[in-house]
C-alpha positions in Angstrom: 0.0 0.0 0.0 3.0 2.4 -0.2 1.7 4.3 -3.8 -1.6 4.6 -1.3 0.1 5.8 1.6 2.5 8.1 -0.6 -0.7 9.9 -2.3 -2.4 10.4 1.7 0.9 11.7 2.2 2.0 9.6 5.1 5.4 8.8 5.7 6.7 4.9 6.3 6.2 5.4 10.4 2.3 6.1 9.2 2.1 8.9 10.9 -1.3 10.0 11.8 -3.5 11.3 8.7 -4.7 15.2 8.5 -7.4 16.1 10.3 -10.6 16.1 8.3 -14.1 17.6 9.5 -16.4 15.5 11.0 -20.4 14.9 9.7 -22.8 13.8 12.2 -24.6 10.5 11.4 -22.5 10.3 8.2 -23.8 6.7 6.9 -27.7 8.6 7.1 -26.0 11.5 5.3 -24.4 9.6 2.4 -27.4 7.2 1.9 -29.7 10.3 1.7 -27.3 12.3 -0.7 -26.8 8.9 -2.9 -30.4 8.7 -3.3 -31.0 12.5 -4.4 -28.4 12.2 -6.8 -29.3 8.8 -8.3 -33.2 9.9 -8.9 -31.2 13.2 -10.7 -28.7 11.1 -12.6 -31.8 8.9 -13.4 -34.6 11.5 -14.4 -31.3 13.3 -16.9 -30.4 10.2 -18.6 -34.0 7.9 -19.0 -36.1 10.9 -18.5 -38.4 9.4 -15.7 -38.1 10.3 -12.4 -37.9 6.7 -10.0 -40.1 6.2 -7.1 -38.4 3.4 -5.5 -35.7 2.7 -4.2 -34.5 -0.6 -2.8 -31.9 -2.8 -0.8 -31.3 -5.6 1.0 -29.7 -5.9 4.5 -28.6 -9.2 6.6 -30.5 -8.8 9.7 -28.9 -11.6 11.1 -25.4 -9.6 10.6 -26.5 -6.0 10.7 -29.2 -3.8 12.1 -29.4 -1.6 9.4 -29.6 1.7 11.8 -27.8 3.9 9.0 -31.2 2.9 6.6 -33.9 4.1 9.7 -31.6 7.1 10.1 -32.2 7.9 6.6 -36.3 7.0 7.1 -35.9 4.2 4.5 -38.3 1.4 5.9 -38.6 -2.0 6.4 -40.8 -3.7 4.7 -40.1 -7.4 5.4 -37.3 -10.0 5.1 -37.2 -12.4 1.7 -37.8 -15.7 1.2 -34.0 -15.9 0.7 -34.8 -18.3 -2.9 -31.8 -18.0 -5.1 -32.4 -15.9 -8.1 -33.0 -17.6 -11.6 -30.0 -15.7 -13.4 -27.6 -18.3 -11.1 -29.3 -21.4 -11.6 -31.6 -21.4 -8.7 
């Protein structure tokens, strides 16, 4: 990773990195932002503006706080049957 740390701009001790400002509840934030601009993106390039949006989380792994944060809701947990593009 030393092209990586070179670019940061840390030396081989790693030094600490430079401070950077801080963003309260920052996975809510992004999540919210990446919405906004995907229904923009979306709406420029097919001209129809989406009303959905949509993802899955493993509850048994995560507990998807970032996605309430963001007031995306829960609707329900699937069946978990393997989708018919991969042979299922």
């Amino acid at each position: 990773m030393a092209a990586r740390d070179r670019w940061i701009g840390w030396d081989e001790a790693r030094a600490q990195p430079p401070a950077r400002g801080q963003v309260k509840n920052l996975a809510s934030v992004v999540l919210a932002r990446g919405v906004k601009q995907r229904a923009h993106d979306w709406s420029s390039r097919y001209g129809v503006e989406p009303w959905l949006v949509e993802t899955l989380v493993d509850g048994r792994r995560y507990r998807a706080s970032c996605y309430r944060a963001a007031n995306w809701l829960a609707l329900g947990e699937t069946s978990g049957r393997p989708c018919p593009s991969q042979g299922g």
